[in-house]
N, CA, C and O atoms as a MOPAC input file, in Angstrom:
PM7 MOZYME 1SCF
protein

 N     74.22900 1  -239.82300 1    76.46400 1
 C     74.86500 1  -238.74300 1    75.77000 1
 C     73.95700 1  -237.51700 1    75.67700 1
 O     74.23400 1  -236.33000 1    75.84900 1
 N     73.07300 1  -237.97000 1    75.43600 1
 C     71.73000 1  -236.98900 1    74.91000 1
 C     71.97300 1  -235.62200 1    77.05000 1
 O     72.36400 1  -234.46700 1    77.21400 1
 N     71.52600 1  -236.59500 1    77.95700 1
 C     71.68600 1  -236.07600 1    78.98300 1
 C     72.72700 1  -234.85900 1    79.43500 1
 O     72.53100 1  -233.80900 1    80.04700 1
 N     73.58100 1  -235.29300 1    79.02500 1
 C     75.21100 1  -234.68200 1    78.95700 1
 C     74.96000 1  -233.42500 1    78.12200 1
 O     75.18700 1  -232.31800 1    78.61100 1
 N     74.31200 1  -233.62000 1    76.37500 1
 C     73.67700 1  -232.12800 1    75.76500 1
 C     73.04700 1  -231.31900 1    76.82900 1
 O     73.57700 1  -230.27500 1    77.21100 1
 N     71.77400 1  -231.82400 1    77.39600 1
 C     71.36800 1  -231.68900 1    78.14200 1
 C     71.25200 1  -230.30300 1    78.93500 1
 O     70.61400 1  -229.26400 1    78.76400 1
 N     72.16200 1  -230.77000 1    79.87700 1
 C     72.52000 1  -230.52000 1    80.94600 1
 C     73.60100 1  -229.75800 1    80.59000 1
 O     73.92800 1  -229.51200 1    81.75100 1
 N     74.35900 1  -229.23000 1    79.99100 1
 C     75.72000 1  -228.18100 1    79.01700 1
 C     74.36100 1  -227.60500 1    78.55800 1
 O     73.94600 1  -227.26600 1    79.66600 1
 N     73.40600 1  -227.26800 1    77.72300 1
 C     72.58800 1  -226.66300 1    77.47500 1
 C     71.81000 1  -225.64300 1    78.29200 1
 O     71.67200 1  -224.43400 1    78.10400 1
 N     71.26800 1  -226.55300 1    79.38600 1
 C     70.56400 1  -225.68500 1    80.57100 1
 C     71.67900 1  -224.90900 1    80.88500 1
 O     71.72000 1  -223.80100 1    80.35000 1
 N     72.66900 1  -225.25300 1    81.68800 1
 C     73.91900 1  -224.51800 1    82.02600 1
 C     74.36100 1  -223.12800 1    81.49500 1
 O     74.54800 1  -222.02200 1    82.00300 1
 N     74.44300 1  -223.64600 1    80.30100 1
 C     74.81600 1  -222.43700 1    79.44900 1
 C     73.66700 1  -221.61500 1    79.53700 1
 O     73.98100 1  -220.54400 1    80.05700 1
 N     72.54100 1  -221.66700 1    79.26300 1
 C     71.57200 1  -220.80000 1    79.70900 1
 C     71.33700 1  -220.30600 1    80.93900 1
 O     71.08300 1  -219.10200 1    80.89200 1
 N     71.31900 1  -220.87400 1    82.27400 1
 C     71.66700 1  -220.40000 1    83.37700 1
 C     72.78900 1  -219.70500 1    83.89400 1
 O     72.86100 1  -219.03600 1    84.92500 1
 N     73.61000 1  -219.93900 1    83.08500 1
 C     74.92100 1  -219.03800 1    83.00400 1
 C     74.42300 1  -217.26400 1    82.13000 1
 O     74.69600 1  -216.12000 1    82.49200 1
 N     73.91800 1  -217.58400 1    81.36000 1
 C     73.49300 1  -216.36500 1    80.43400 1
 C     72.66900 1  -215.46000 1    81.61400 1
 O     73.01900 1  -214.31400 1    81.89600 1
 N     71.74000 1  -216.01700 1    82.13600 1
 C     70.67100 1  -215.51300 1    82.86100 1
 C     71.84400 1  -214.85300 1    83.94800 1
 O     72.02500 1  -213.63600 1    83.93400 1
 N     72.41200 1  -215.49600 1    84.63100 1
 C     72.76100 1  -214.88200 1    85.85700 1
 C     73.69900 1  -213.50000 1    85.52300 1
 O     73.74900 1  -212.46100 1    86.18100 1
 N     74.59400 1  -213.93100 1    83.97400 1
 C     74.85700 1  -212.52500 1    83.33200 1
 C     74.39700 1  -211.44300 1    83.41700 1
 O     74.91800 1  -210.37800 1    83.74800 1
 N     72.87500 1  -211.82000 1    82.95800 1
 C     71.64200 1  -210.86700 1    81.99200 1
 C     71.78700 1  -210.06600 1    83.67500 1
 O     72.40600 1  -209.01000 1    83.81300 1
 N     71.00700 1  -210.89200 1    85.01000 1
 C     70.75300 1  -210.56500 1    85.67000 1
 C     72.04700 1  -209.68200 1    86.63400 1
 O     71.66400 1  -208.71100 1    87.28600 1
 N     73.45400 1  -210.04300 1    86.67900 1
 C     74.27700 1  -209.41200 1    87.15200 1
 C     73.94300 1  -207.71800 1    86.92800 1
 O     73.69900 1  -206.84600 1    87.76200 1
 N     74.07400 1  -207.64900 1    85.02300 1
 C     73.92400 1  -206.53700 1    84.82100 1
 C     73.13400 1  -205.33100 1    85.16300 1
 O     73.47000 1  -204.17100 1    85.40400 1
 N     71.62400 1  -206.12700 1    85.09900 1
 C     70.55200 1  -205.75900 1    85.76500 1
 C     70.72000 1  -204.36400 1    87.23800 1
 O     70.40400 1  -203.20400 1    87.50400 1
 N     71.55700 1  -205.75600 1    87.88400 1
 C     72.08000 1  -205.06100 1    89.63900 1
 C     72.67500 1  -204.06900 1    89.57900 1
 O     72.53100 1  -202.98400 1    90.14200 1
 N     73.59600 1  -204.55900 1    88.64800 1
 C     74.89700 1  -203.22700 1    88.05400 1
 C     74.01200 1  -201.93900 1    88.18800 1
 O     74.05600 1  -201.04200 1    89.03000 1
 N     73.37800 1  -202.08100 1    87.34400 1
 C     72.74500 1  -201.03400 1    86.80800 1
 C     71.45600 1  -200.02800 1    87.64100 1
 O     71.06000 1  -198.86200 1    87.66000 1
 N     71.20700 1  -201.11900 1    88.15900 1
 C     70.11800 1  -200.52900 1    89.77500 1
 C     71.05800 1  -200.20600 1    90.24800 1
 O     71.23000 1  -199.02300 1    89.95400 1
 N     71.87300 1  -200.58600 1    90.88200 1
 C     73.20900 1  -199.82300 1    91.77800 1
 C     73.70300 1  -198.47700 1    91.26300 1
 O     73.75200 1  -197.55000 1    92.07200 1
 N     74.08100 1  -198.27100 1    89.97800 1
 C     74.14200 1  -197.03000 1    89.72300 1
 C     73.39500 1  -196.19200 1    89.76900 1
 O     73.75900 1  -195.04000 1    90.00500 1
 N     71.70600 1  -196.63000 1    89.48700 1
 C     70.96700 1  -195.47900 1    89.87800 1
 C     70.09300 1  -195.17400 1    90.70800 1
 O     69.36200 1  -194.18600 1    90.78500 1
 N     70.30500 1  -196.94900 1    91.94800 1
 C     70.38000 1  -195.84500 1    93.26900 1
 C     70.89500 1  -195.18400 1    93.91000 1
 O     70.29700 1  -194.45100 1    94.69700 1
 N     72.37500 1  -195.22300 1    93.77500 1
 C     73.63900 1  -194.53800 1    94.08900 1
 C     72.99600 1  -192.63200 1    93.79500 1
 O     72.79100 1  -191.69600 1    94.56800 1
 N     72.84200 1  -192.84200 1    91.94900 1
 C     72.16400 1  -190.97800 1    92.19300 1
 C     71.00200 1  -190.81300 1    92.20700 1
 O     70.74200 1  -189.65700 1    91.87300 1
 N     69.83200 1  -191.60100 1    92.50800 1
 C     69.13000 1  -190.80400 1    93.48800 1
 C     69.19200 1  -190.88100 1    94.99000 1
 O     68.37800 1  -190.34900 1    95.74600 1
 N     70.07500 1  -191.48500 1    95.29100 1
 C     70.02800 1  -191.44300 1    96.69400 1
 C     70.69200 1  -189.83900 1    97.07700 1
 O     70.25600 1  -189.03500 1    97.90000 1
 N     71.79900 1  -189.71800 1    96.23700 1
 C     72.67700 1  -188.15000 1    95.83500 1
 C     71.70800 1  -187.17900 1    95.74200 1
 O     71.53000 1  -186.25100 1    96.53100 1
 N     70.92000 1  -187.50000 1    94.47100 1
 C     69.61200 1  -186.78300 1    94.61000 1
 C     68.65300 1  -185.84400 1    95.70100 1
 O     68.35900 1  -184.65100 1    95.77800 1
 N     68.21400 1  -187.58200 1    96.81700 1
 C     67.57600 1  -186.82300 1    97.42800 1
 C     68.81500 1  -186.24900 1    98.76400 1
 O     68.42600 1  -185.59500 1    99.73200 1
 N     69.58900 1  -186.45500 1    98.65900 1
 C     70.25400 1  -185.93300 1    99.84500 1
 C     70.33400 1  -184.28600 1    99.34300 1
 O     70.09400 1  -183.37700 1   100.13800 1
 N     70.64300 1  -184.08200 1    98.15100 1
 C     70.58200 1  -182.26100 1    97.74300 1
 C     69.58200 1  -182.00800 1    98.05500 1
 O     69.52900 1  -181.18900 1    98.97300 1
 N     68.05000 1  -182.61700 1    97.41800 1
 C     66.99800 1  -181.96300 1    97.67500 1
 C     66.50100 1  -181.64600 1    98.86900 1
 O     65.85500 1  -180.63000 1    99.12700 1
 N     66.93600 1  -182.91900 1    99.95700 1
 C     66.33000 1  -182.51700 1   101.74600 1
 C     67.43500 1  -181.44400 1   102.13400 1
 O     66.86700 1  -180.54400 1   102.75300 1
 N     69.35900 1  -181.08700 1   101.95600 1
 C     70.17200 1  -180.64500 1   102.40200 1
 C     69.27000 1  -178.84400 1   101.70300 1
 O     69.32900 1  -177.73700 1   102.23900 1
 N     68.64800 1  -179.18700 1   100.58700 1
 C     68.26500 1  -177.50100 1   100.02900 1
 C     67.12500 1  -177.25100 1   100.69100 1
 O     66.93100 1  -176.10700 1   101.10000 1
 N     66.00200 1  -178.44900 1   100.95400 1
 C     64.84700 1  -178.15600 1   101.67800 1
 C     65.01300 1  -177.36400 1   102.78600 1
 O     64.50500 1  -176.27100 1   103.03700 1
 N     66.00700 1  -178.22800 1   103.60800 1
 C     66.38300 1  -177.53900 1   105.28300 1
 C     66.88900 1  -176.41300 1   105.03500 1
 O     66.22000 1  -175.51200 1   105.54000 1
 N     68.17600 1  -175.90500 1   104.22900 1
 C     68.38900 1  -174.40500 1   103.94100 1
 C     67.37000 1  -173.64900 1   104.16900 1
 O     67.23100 1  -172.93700 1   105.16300 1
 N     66.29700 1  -173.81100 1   102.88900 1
 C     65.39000 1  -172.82500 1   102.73600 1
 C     64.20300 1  -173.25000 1   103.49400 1
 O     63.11600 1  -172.96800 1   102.99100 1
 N     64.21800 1  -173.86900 1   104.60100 1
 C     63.20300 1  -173.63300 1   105.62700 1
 C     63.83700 1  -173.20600 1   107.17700 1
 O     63.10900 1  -172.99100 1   108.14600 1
 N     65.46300 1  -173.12300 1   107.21100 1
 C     65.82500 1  -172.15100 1   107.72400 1
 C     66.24800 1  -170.70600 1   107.73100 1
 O     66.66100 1  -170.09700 1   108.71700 1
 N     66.06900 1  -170.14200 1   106.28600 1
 C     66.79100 1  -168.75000 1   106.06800 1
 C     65.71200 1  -168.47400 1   105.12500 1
 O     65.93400 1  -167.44900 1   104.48100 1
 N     64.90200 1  -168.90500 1   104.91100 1
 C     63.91700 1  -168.21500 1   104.08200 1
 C     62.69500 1  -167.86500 1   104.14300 1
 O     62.03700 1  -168.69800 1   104.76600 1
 N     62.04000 1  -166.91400 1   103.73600 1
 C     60.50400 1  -166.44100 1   103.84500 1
 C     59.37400 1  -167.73700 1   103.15400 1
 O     59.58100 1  -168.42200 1   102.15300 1
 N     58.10500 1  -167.76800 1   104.12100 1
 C     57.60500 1  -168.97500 1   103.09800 1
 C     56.50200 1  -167.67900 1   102.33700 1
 O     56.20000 1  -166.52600 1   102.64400 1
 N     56.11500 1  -168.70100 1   101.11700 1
 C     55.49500 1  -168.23600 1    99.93500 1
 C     54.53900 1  -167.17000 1   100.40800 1
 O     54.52700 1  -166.06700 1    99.86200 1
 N     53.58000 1  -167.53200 1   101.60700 1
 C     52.51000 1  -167.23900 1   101.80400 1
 C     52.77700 1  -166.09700 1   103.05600 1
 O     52.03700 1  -166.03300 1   104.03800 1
 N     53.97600 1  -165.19800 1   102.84700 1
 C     54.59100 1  -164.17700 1   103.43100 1
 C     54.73000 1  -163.27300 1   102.32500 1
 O     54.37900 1  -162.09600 1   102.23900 1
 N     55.22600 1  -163.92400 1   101.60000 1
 C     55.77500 1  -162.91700 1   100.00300 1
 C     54.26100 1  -162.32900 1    99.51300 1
 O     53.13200 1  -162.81800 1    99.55000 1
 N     54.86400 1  -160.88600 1    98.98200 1
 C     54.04900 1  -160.44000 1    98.07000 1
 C     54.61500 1  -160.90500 1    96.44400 1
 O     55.72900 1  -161.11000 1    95.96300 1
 N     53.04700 1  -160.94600 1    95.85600 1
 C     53.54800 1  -161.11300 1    94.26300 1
 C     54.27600 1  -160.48800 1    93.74900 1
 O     54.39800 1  -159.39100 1    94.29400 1
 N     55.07800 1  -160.68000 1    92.62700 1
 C     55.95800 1  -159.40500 1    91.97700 1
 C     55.28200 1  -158.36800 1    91.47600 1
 O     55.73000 1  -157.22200 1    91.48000 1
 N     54.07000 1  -158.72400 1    90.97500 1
 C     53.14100 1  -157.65600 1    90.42600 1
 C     52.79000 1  -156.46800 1    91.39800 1
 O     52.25300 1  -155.39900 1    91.10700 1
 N     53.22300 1  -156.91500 1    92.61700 1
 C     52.38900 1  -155.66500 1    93.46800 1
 C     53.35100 1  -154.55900 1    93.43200 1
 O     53.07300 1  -153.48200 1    93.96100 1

């Protein structure tokens, strides 16, 4: 009988865990989803402005 506790015991805890851990994924999934969004703006703005733009070390300061 004792075995039978047991073993419904572990279970139920291995059941919890794979919960805990589902969520876990869930939740990495959502936020690799936006940074992956992320970096796709940041390289899609990089390439912009390393095709249509002056680099830094062309510009004068505003002060001048």
């Amino acid at each position: 009988m004792s075995t039978e506790i047991d073993i419904e015991e572990r279970l139920s805890h291995l059941m919890r865990a794979v919960d805990d851990l589902s969520d876990v994924v869930a939740r990495q999934e959502r936020e690799i989803a936006a940074l992956t969004r992320q970096v796709i703006r940041l390289t899609e703005r990089a390439e912009a402005d390393a095709e249509g733009s002056v680099t830094l070390t062309d510009q004068r300061p505003p002060h001048w």
